[in-house]
N, C-alpha and C positions, 0 to 999 in steps of 0.2 A: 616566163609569164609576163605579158606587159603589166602598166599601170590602167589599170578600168577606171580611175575616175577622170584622169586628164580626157580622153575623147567623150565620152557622160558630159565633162564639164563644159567643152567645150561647144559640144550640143547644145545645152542645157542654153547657155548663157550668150551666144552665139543665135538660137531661135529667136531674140529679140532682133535682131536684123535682119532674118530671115525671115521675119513679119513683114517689114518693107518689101524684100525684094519676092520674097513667095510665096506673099500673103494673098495679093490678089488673083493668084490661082488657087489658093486653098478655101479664100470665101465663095469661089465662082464654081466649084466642082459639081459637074451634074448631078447634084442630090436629091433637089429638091421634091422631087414628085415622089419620091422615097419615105416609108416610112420612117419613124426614130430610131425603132432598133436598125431596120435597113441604111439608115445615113451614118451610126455608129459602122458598121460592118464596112462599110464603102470606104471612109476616113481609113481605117485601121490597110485596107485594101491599097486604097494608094499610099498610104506613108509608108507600105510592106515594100512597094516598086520602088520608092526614093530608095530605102536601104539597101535593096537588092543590087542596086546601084554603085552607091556608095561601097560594098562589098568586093565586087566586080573592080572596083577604081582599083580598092586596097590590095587585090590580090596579085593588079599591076604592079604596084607602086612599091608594094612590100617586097616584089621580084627585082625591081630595079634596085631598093636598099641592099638589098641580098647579094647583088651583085656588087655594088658597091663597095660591100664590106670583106668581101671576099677577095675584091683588088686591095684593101687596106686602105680606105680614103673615109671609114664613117667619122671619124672627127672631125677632119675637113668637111665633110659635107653638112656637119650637126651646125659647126661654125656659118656655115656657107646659108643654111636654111634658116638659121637664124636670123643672120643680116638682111635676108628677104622679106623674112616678115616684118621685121623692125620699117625698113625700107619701104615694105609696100605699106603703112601705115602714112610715114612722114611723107614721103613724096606728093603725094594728092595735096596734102596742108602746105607744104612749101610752095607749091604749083598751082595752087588755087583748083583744083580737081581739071586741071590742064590734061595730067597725065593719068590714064587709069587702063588696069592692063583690061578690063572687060570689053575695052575701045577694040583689043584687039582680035575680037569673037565676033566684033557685030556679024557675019554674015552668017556664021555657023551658029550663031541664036537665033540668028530672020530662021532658017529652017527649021531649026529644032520647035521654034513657035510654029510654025502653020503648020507642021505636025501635030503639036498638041492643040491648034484650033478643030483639024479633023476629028481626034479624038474625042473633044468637048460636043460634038455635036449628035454622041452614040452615049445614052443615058444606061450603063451597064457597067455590070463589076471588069470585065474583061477590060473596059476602055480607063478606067479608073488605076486598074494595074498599070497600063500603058500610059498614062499622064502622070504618075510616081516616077513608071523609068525612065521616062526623057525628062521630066523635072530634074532627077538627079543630075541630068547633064549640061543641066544650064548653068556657064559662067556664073559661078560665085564665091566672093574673097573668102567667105568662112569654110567652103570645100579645099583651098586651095591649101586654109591652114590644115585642116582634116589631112590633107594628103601630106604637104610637110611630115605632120606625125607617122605616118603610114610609111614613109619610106625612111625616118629615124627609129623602128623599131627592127630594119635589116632583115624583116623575115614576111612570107610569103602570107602565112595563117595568123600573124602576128597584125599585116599591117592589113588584113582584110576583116579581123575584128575588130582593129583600132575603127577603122571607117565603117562598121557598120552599128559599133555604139557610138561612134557621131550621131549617125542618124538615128538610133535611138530616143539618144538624149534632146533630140529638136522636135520629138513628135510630139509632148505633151502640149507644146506652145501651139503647134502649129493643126494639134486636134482641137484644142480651144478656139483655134480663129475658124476653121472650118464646120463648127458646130456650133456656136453663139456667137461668132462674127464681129460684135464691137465690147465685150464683155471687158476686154480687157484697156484699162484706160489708154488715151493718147499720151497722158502727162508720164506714167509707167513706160510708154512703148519708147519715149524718148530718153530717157533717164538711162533706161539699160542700154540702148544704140549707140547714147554715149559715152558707152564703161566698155563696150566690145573694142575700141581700139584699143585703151589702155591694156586689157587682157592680153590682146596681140603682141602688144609688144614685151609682156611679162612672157610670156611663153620663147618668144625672141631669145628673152636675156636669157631664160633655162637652158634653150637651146646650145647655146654659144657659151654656156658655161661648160654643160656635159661632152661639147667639144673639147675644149680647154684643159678637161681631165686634170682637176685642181686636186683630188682628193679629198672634195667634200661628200662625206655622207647623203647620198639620195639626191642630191643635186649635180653633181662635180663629180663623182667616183672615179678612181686612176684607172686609168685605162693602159692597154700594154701598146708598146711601140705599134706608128704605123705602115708596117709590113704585109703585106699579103698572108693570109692565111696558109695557101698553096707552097707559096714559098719557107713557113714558117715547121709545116709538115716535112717539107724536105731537109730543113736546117737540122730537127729535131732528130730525124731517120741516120742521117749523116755522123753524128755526133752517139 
């Protein structure tokens, strides 16, 4: 069983930057001509296509862990993931936002936008679904940490519930911009945007601790040598 609050939280706390980057699709969602209850149902409809999403990512992602773990490399990879996100934190700051890896999407964002410009222009729940599922596929750092998690939980069902209570945990935020639009202060929206890096890189240090296989209780827990699993069955057969 993984840990349910780390992706929750990271949701959670995480939707404050996801107001910048996916807020102005979330205030712009063809609702308006919709009743209240119909514009509640619509919200819920497309934050249903973000997580299906997000799902979808984890059940990748969780296969590639899986794989991983099964060559005997997830500490190395827990170390490895962690130094990325630390890294994708500092570097932008050291570089004066020179370097940022979303630079390296720009094409594959131009389409996934004028996909969802088509869609924005068909006022229905089916088109609604459909601007949730390519929303989730638009370039963004707080998916990328989701996914991080998703493939340090080495398992298939593991890492596609880690990412679908990501997405969980962002919808309260991003149902509120979608249904009273300025409700939430600017001075709040800034405060938190700038607690999401520090977060990142605390999650970092976790990571690259439970790599480390220190022996700490729920942080650090010992881990057994890094050997293949496959090969580990055979040692044990052998003997």
């Amino acid at each position: 069983m993984i840990d349910l609050i780390t992706p929750l939280t990271i949701g959670l706390v995480g939707s404050f930057h996801c107001i910048g980057m996916c807020g102005p699709i979330a205030i712009s969602l063809p609702l308006k001509s919709h009743s209240r209850a119909a514009k509640v149902i619509g919200v819920i409809i497309y934050n249903l296509g973000r997580s299906i999403t997000y799902g979808i990512l984890g059940v990748l992602f969780g296969l590639l862990g899986r794989g991983i773990q099964l060559a005997g490399f997830q500490q190395w990879t827990s170390i490895a993931l962690g130094i990325a996100l630390i890294a994708g934190v500092l570097f932008p700051y050291f570089f004066k936002q020179r370097i940022s890896i979303s630079t390296l999407f720009t094409g594959y964002a131009g389409r996934l936008v004028n996909n969802l410009r088509k869609l924005f222009k068909n006022r229905s729940y089916e088109s609604l679904l459909g601007i949730g599922l390519l929303n989730g596929l638009l370039p963004c750092g707080l998916v990328y940490v989701a996914i991080a998690g998703a493939i340090n939980t080495n398992e298939v069902i593991s890492g596609a519930l880690f990412m679908v209570l990501f997405g969980i945990g962002t919808i309260p935020m991003m149902a509120i911009v979608s249904l009273t639009s300025n409700l939430i202060g600017t001075k709040l929206r800034i405060r938190m945007r700038k607690a999401v890096p520090y977060f990142i890189i605390l999650l970092g240090i976790l990571f690259i601790l439970r790599g480390l296989s220190l022996g700490i209780p729920y942080v650090s827990p010992k881990a057994e040598k890094l050997i293949p699993i496959g090969r580990k069955i055979d040692d044990n057969c052998c003997h």
